[in-house]
N, CA, C and O atoms as CSV, one atom per row, in Angstrom:
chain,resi,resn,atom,element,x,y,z
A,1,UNK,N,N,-9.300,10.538,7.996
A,1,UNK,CA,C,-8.674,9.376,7.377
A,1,UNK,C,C,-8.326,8.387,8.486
A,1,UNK,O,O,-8.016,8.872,9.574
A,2,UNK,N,N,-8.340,7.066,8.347
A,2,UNK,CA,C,-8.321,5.764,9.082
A,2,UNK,C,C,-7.168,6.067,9.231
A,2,UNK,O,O,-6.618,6.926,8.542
A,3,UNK,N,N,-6.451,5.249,10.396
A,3,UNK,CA,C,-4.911,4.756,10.502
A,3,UNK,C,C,-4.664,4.008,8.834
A,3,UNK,O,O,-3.905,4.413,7.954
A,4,UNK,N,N,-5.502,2.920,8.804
A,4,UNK,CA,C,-4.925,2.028,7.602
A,4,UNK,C,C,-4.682,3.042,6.270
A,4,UNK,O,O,-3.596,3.283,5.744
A,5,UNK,N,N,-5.600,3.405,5.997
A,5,UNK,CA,C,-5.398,4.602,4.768
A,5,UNK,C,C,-4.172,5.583,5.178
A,5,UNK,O,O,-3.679,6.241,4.262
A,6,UNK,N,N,-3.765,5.697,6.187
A,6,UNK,CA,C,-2.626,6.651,6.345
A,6,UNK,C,C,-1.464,5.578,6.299
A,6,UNK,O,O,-0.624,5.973,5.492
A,7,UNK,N,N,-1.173,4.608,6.750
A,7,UNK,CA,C,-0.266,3.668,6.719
A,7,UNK,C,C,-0.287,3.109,5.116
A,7,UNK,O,O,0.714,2.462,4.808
A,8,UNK,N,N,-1.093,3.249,4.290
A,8,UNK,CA,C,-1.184,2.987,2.687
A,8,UNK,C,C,-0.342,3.945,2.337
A,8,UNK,O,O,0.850,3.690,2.160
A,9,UNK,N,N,-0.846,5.174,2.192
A,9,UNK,CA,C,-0.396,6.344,1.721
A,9,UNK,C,C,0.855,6.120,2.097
A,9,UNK,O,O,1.649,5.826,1.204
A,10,UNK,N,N,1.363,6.205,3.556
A,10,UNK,CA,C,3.218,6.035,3.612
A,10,UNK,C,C,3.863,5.028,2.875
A,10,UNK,O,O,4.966,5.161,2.346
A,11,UNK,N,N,2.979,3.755,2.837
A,11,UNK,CA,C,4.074,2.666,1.779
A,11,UNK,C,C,3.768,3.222,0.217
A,11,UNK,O,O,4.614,2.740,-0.537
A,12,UNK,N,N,2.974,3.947,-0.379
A,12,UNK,CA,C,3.045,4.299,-1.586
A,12,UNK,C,C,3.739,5.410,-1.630
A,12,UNK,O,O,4.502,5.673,-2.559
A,13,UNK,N,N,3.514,6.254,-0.509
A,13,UNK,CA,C,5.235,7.522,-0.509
A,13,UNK,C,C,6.580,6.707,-0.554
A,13,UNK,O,O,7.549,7.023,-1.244
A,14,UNK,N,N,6.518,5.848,0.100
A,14,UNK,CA,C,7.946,4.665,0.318
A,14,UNK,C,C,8.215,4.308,-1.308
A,14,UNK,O,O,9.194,4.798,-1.872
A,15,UNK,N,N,7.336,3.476,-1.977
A,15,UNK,CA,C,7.694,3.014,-3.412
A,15,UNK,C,C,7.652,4.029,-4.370
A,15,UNK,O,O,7.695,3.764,-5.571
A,16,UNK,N,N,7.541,5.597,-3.782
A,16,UNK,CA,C,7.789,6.255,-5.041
A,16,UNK,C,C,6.671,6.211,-6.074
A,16,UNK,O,O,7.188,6.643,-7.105
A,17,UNK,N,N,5.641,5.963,-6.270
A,17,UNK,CA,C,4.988,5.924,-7.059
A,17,UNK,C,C,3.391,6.551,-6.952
A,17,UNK,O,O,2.891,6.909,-5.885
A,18,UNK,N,N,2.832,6.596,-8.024
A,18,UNK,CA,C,1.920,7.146,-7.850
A,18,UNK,C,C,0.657,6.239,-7.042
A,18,UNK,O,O,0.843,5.023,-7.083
A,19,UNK,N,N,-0.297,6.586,-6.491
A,19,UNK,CA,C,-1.765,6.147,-6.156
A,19,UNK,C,C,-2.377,5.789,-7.491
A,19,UNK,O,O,-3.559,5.468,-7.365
A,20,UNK,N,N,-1.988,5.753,-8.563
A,20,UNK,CA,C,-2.402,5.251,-9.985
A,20,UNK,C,C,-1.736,4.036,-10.008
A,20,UNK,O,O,-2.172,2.908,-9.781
A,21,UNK,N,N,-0.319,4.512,-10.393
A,21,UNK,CA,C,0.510,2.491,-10.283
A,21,UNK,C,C,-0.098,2.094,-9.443
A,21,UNK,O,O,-1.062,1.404,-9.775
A,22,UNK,N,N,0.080,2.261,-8.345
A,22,UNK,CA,C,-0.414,1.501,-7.030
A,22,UNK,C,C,-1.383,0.418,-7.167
A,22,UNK,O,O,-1.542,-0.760,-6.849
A,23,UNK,N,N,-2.180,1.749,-8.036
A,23,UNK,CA,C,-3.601,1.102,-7.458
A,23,UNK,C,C,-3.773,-0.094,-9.025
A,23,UNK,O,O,-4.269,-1.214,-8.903
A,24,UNK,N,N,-3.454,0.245,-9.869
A,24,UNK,CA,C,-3.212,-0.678,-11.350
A,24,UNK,C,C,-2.395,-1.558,-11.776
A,24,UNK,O,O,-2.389,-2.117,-12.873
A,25,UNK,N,N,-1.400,-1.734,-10.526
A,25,UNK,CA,C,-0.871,-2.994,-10.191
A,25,UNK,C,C,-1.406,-3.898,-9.357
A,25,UNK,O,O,-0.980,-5.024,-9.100
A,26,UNK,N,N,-2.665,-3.180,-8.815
A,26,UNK,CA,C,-3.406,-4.412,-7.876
A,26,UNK,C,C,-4.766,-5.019,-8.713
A,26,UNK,O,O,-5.751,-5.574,-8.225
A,27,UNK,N,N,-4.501,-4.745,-10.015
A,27,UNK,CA,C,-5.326,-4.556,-10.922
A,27,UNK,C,C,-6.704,-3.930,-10.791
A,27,UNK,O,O,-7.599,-4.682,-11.178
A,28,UNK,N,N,-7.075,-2.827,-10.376
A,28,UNK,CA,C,-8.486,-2.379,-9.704
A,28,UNK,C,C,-8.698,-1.699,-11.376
A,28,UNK,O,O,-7.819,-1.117,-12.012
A,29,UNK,N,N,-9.927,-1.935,-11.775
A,29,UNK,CA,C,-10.726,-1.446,-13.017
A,29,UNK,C,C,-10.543,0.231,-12.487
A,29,UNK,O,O,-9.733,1.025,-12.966
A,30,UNK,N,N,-11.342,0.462,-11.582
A,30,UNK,CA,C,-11.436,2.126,-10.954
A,30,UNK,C,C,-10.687,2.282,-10.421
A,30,UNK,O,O,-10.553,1.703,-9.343
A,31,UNK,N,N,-9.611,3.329,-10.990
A,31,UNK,CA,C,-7.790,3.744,-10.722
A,31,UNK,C,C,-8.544,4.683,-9.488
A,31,UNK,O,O,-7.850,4.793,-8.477
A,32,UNK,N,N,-9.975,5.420,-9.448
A,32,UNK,CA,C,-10.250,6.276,-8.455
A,32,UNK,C,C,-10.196,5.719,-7.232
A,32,UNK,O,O,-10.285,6.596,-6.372
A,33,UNK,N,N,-10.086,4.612,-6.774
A,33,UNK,CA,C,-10.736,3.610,-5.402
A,33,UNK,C,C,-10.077,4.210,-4.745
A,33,UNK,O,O,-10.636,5.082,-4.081
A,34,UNK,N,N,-8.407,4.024,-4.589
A,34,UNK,CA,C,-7.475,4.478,-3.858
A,34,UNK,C,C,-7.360,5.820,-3.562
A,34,UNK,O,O,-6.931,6.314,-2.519
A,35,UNK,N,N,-7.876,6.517,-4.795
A,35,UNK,CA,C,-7.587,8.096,-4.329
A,35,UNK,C,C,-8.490,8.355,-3.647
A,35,UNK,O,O,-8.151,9.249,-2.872
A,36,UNK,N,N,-9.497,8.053,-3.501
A,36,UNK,CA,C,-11.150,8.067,-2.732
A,36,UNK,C,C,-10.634,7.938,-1.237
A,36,UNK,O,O,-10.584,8.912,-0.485
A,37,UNK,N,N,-10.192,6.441,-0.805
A,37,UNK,CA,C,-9.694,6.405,0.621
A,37,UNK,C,C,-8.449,7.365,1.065
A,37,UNK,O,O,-8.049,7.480,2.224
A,38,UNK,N,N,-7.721,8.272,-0.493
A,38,UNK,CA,C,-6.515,8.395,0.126
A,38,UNK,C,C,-7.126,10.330,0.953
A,38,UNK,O,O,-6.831,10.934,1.985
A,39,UNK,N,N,-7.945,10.590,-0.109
A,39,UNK,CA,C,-8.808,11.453,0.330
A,39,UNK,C,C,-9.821,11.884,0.981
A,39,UNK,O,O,-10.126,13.069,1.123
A,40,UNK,N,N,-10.411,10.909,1.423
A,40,UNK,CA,C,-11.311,10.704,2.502
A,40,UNK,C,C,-12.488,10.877,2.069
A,40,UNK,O,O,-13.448,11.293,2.717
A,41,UNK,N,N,-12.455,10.523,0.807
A,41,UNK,CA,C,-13.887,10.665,0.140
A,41,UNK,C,C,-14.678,9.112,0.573
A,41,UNK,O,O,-15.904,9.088,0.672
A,42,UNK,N,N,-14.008,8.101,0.765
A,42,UNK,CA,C,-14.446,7.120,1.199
A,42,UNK,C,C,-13.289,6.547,2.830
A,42,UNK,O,O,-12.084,6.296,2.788
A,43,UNK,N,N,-14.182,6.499,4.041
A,43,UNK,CA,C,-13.281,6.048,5.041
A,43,UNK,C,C,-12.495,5.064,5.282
A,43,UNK,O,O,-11.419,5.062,5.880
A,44,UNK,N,N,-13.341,3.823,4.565
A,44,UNK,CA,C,-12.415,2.708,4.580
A,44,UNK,C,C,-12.232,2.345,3.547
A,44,UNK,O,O,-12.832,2.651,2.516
A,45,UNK,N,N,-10.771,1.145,3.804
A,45,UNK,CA,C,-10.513,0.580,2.824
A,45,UNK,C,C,-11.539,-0.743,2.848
A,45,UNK,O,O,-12.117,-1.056,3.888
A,46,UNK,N,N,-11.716,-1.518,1.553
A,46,UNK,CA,C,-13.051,-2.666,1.495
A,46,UNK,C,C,-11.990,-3.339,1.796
A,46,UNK,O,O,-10.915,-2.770,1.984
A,47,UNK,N,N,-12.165,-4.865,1.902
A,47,UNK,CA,C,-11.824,-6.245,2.337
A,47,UNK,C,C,-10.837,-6.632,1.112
A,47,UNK,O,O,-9.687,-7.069,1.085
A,48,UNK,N,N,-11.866,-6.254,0.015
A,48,UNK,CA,C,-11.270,-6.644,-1.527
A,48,UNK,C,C,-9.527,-6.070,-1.689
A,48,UNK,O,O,-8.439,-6.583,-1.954
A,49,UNK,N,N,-10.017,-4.824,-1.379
A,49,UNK,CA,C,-8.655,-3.896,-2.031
A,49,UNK,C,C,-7.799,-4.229,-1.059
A,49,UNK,O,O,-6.737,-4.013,-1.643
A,50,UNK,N,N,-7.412,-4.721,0.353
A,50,UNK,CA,C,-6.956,-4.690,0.923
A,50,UNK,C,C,-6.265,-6.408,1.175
A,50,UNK,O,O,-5.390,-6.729,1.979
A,51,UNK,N,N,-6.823,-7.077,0.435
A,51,UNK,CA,C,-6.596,-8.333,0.145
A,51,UNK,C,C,-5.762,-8.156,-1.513
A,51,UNK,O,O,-4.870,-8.931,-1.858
A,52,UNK,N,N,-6.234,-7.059,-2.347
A,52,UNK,CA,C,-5.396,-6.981,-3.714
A,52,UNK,C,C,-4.068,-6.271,-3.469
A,52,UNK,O,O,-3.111,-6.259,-4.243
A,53,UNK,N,N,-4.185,-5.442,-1.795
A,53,UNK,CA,C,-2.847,-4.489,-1.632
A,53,UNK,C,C,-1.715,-6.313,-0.897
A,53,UNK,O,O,-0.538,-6.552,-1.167
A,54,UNK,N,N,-2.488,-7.035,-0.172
A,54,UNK,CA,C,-1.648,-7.977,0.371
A,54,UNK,C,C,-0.818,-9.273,-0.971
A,54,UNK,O,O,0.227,-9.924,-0.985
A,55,UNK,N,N,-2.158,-9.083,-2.054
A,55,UNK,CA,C,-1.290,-9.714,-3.140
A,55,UNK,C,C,-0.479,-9.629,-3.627
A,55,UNK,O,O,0.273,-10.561,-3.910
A,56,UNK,N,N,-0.260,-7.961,-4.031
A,56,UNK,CA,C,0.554,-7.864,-5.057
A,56,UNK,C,C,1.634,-7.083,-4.304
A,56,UNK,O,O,2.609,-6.658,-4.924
A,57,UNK,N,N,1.530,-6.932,-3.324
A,57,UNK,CA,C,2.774,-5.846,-2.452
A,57,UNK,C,C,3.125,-7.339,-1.516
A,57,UNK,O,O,2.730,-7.126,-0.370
A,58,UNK,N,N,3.581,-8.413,-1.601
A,58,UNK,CA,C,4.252,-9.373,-0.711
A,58,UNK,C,C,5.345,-8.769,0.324
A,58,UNK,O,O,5.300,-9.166,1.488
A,59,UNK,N,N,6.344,-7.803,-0.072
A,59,UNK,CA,C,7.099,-7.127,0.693
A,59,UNK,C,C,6.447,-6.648,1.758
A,59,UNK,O,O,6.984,-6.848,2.848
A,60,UNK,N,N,5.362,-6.030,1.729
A,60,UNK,CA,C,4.369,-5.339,2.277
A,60,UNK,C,C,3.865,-5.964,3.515
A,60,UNK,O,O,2.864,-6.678,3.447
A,61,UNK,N,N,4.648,-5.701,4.989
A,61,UNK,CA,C,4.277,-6.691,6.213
A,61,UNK,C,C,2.430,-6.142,6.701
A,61,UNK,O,O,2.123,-5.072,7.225
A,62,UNK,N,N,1.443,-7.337,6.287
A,62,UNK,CA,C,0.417,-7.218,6.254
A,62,UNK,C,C,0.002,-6.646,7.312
A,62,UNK,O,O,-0.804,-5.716,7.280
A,63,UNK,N,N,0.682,-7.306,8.775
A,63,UNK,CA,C,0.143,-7.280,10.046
A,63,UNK,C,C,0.093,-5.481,10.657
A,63,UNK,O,O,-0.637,-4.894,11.455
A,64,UNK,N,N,1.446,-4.999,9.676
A,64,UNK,CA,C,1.507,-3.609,9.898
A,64,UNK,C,C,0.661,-2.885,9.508
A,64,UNK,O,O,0.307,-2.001,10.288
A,65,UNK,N,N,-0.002,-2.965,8.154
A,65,UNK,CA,C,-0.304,-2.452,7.538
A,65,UNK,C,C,-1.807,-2.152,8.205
A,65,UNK,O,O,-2.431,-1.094,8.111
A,66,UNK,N,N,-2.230,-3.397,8.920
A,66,UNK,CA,C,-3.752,-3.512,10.015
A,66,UNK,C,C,-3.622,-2.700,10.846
A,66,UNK,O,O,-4.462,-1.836,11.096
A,67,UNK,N,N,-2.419,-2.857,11.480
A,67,UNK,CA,C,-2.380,-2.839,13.311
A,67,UNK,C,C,-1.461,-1.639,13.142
A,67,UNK,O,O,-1.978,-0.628,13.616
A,68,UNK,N,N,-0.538,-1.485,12.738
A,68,UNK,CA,C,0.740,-0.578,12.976
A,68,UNK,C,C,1.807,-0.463,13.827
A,68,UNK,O,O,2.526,0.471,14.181
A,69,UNK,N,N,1.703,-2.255,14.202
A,69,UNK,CA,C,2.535,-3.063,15.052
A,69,UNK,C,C,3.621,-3.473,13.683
A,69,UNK,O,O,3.248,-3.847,12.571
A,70,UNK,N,N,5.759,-3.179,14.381
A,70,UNK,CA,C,6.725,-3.699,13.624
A,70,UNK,C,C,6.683,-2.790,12.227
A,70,UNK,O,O,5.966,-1.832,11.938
A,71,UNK,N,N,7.373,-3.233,11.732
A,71,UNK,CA,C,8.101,-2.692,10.587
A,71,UNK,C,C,6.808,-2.647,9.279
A,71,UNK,O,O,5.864,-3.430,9.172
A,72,UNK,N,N,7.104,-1.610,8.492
A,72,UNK,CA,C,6.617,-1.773,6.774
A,72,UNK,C,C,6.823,-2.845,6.358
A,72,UNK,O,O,5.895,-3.592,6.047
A,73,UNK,N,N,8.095,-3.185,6.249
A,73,UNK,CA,C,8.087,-3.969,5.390
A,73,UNK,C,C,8.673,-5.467,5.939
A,73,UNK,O,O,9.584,-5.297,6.749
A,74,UNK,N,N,8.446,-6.492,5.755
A,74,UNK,CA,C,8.532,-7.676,6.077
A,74,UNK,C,C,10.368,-7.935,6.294
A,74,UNK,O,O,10.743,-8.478,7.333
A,75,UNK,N,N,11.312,-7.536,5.325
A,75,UNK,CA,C,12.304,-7.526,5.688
A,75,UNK,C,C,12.968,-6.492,6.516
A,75,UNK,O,O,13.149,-5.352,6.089
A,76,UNK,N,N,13.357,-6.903,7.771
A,76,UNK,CA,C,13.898,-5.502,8.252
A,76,UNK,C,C,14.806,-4.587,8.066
A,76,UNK,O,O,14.824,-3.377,8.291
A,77,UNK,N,N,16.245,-5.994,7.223
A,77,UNK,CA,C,17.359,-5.425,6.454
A,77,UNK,C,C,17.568,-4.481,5.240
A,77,UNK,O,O,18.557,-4.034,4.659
A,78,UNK,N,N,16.207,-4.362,5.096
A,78,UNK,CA,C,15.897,-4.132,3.119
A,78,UNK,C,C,16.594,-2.698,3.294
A,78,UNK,O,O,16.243,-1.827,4.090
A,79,UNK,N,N,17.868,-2.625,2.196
A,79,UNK,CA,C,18.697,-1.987,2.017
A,79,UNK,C,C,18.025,-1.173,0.708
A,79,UNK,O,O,17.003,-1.721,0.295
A,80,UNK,N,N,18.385,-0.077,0.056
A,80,UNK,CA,C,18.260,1.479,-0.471
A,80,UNK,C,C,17.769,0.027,-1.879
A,80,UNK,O,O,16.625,-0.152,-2.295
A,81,UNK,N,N,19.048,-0.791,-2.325
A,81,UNK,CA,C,18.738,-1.583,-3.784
A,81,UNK,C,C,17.542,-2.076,-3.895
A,81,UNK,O,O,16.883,-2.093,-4.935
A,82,UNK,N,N,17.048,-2.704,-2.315
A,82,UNK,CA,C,15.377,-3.076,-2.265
A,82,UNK,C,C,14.783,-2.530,-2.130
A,82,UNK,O,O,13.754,-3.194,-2.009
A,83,UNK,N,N,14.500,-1.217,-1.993
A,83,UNK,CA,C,13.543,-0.477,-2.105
A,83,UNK,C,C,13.521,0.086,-3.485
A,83,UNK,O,O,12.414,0.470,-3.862
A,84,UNK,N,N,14.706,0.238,-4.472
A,84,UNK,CA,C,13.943,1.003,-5.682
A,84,UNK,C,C,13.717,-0.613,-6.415
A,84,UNK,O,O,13.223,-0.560,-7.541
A,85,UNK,N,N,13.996,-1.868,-5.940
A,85,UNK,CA,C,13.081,-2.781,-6.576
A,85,UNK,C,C,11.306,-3.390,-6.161
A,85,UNK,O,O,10.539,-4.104,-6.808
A,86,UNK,N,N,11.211,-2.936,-5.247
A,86,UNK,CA,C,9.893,-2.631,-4.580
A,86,UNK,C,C,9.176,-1.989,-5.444
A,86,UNK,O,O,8.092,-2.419,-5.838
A,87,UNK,N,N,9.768,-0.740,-5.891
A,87,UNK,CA,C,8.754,-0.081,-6.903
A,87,UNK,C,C,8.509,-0.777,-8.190
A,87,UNK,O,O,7.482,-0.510,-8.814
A,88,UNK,N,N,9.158,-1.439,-8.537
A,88,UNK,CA,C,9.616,-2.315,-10.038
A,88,UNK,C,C,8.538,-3.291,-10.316
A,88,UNK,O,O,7.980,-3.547,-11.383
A,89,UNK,N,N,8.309,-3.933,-8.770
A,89,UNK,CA,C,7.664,-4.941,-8.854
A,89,UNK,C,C,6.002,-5.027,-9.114
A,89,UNK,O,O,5.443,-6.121,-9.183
């Protein structure tokens, strides 16, 4: 598994939720995509999904999510209340 696919997997352990929400809030037709990279059935993540993870996860500090430079998440303060609204969103 890539760094990036392992740095996915931790922000979807972070929001509590499944690799299904996840992936059906970024609206992907095939709920499998994500489990594919999360399993290593496919190595990378495409351009697409990774542009639908930067849409709909805004909290979600992009640059980390590449590089694994700074924080998860864009706010550094984000207290316990923002994180179970992270999942909400």
């Amino acid at each position: 598994m890539n760094e990036i696919n392992i740095r996915v997997e931790r922000f979807i352990n972070k929001l509590k939720i499944t690799p299904y929400e996840f992936s059906k809030k970024m609206g992907n037709t095939r709920h499998d995509t994500v489990y594919n990279f999360l399993n290593k059935k496919e190595t990378d993540i495409s351009s697409k999904t990774l542009n639908r993870i930067k849409k709909n996860y805004p909290k979600l500090n992009y640059h980390w999510l590449l590089t694994g430079e700074g924080e998860m998440l864009n706010d550094t303060t984000v207290s316990k209340e923002v994180d179970k609204s992270l999942a909400q969103e």
